[in-house]
C-alpha positions in Angstrom: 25.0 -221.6 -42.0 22.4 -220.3 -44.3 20.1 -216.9 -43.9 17.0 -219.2 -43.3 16.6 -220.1 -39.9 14.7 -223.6 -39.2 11.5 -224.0 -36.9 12.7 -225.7 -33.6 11.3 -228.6 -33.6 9.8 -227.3 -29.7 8.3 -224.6 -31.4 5.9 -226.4 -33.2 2.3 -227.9 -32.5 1.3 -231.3 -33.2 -0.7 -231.5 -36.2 -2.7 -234.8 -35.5 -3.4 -232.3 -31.6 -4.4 -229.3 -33.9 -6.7 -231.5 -36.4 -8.7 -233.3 -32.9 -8.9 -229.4 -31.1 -10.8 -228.2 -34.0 -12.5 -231.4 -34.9 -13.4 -231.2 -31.4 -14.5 -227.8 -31.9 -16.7 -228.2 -35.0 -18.7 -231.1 -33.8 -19.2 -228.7 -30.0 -20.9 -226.5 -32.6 -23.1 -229.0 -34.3 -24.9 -230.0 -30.8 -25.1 -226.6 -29.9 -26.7 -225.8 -33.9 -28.8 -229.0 -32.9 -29.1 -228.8 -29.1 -31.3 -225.2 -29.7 -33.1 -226.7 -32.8 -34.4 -229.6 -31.0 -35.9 -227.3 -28.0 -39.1 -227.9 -28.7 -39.1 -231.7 -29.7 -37.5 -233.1 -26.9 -36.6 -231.4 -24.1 -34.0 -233.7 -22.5 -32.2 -234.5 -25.8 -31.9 -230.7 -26.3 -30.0 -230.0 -22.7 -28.0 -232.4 -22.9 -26.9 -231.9 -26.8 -26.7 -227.7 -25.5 -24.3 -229.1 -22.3 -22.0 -231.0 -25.3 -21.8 -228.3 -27.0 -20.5 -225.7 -24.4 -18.2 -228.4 -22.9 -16.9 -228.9 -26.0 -16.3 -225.6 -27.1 -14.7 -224.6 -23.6 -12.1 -227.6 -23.6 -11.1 -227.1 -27.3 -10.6 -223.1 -26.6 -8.7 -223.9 -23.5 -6.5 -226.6 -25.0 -5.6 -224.2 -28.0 -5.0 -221.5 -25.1 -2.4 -223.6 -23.4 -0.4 -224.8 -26.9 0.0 -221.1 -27.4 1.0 -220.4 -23.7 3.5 -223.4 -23.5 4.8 -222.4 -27.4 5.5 -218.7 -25.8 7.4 -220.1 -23.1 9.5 -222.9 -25.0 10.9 -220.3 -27.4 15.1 -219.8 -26.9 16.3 -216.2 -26.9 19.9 -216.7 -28.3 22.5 -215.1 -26.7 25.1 -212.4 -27.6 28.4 -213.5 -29.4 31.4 -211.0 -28.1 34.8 -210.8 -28.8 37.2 -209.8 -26.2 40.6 -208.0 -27.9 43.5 -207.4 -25.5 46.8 -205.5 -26.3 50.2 -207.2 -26.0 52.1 -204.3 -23.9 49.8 -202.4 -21.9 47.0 -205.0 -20.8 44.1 -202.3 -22.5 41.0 -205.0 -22.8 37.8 -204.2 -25.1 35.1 -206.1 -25.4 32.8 -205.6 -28.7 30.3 -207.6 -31.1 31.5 -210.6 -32.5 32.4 -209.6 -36.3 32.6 -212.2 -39.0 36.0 -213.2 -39.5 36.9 -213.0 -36.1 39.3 -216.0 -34.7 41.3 -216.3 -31.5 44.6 -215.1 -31.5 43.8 -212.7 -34.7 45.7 -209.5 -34.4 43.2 -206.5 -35.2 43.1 -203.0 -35.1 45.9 -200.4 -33.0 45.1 -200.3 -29.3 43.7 -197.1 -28.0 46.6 -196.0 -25.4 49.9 -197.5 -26.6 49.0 -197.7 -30.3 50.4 -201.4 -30.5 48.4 -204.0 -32.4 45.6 -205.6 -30.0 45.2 -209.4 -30.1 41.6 -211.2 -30.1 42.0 -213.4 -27.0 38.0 -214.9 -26.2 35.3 -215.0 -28.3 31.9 -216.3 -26.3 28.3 -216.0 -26.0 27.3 -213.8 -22.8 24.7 -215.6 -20.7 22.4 -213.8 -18.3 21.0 -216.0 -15.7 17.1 -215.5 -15.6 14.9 -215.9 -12.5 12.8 -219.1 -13.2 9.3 -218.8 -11.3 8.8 -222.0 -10.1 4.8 -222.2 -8.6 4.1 -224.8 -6.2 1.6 -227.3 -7.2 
């Protein structure tokens, strides 16, 4: 494995999404620019260029919102990698940090109460199981 880590492919917003949000977004402001320009010309042509506008410019600041919510959400905490070393003769069982090199079977450093060699019998990620707030629709 190599010392970059890759963008999920979860983690990422759509481009063609981000390019209509702020297209969406630049043409809100143009009727708004417009809509308060045109005040006194025409009055009807104005409200409804200044209603555009803020409709606009709430819906393309509330989709952007939500991507960044949902990307929050979607990103994956990885979990620990341990190593659990047991010793031959007295059953003595440690549990540390997975260490690179590390295979099963592998017999490491002197165990702490008989002083015989301890063998690495599990290696594993720990998983803790996370409340999920479900909200009823």
């Amino acid at each position: 494995m190599s010392g970059t880590q890759a963008t999920a492919p979860t983690a990422r917003i759509s481009t063609f999404l981000l390019l209509v949000v702020f297209l969406t977004l630049a043409l809100s402001f143009v009727a708004l620019i417009f809509g308060a320009t045109v005040v006194e010309q025409n009055t009807e042509a104005s409200w409804v260029l200044l209603l555009l506008g803020f409709l606009g410019v709430s819906l393309s600041t509330y989709v952007l919102f939500q991507t960044r919510r949902r990307l929050s959400k979607l990103k994956i905490a990885v979990p620990p990698v341990v190593t659990t070393i047991e010793c031959k003769k007295c059953g003595f069982k440690n549990v540390r940090e997975f260490q690179r090199g590390d295979y099963i079977f592998k017999e490491g450093e002197p165990c702490q109460k008989c002083n015989d060699k301890m063998l690495i019998t599990a290696i594993y990620r720990e998983v803790k199981d996370k409340e999920k707030n479900r909200m009823p629709f």
